[in-house]
C-alpha positions in Angstrom: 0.0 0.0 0.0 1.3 3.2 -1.1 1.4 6.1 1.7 -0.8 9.3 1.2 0.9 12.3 -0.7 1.6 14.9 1.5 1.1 18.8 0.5 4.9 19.3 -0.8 3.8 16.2 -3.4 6.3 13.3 -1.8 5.0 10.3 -1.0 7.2 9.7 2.1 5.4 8.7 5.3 4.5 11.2 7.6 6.2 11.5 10.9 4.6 12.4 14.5 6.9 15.3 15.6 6.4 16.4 19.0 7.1 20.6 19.2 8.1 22.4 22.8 7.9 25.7 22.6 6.8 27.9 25.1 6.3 30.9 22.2 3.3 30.9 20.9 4.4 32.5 17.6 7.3 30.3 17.3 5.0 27.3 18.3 2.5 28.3 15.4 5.8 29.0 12.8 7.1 25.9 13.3 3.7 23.7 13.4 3.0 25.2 9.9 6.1 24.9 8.4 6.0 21.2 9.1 1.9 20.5 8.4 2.5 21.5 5.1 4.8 18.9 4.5 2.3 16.0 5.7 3.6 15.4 9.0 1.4 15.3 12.3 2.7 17.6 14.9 1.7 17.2 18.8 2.9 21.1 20.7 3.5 21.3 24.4 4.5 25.1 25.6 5.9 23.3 29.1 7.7 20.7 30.3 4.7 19.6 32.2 2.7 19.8 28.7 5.8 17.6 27.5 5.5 15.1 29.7 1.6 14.3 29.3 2.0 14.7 25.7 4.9 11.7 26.1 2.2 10.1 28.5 -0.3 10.3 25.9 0.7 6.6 24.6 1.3 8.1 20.5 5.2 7.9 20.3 6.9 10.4 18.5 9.4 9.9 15.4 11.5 13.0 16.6 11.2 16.0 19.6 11.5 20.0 18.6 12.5 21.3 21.8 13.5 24.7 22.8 16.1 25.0 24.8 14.6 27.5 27.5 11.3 26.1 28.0 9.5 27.0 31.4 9.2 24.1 33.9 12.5 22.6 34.1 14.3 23.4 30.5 15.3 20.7 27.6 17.2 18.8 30.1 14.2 17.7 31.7 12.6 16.5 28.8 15.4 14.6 27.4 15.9 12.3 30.5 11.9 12.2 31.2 12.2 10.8 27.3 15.0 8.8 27.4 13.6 6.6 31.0 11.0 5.5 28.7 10.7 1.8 27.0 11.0 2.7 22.8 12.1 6.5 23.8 16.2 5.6 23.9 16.7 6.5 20.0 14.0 9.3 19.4 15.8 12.4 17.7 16.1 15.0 19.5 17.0 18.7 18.4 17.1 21.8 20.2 15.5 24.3 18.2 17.3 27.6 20.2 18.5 31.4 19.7 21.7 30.4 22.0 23.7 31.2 19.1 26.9 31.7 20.7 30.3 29.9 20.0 30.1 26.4 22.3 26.4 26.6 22.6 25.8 24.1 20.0 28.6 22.1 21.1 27.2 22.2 25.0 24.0 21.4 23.6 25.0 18.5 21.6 26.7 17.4 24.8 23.6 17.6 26.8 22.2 15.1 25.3 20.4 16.5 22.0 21.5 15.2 18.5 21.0 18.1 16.5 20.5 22.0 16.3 18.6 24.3 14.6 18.8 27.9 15.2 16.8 30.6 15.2 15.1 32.8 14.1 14.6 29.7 11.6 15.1 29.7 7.7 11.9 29.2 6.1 13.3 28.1 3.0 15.7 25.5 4.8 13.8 24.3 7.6 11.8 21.1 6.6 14.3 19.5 4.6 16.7 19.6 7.7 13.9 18.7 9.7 13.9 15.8 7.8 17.1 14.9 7.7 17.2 14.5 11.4 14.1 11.9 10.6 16.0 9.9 7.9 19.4 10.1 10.2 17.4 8.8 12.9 19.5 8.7 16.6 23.1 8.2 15.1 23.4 11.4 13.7 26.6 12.5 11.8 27.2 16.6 12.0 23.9 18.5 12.5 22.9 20.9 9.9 22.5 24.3 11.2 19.4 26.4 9.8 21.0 29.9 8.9 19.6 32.8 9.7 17.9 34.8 6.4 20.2 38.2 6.0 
């Protein structure tokens, strides 16, 4: 059987992706961007709205998580997620305006396997969203989403 077409025309499968991101501008930027290329997005703007959405028994194919998110930070979410049977090789990718040298480095540390910054690239940004999917846990070096100048 033959997957629906998504709205971009590829017949890839979609993929759940869970989005933390406690602006609601950012939040709506970000949900868009990756609805119109077919996948299904679940938003949490806590870690507390994390964790039920993780409760909620739908596993995701890969987390969006801002780095500075109210309730405990990224941190929190990554070793709530990472305690859970079928969690261990979830992407996940800080999505984050620490832009400075080392951040992504610390980040990638932390326990995140990739980094986009912002304010996001439009253009760029659900193609390297995607290649975080097809990459899967064992990801080489991250692509960073430039900023538009």
């Amino acid at each position: 059987m033959t997957p629906p077409e998504r709205q971009d025309g590829s017949s890839r499968p979609r993929a759940r992706i869970l989005v933390v991101e406690d602006n609601a501008l950012n939040r709506l930027l970000l949900h868009d961007l990756l609805e119109l290329r077919g996948h299904e997005i679940v938003e949490a703007a806590t870690v507390e709205e994390a964790r039920r959405a993780l409760d909620g028994g739908t596993r995701p194919d890969l987390l969006l998580l801002d780095v500075q998110i109210p309730g405990g930070g990224a941190e929190a979410i990554i070793r709530d997620a990472r305690r859970r049977p079928g969690f261990e090789s979830i992407p996940i990718v800080a999505v984050t305006s620490l832009a400075m040298p080392g951040d992504r480095e610390r980040l990638l540390s932390s326990g995140f396997q990739g980094y986009l910054s912002k304010p996001i690239d439009t253009r760029t940004f659900g193609s390297v969203v995607e290649s975080f999917l097809e990459r899967g846990p064992r990801m080489e070096e991250p692509k960073r989403v430039s900023r538009v100048g």
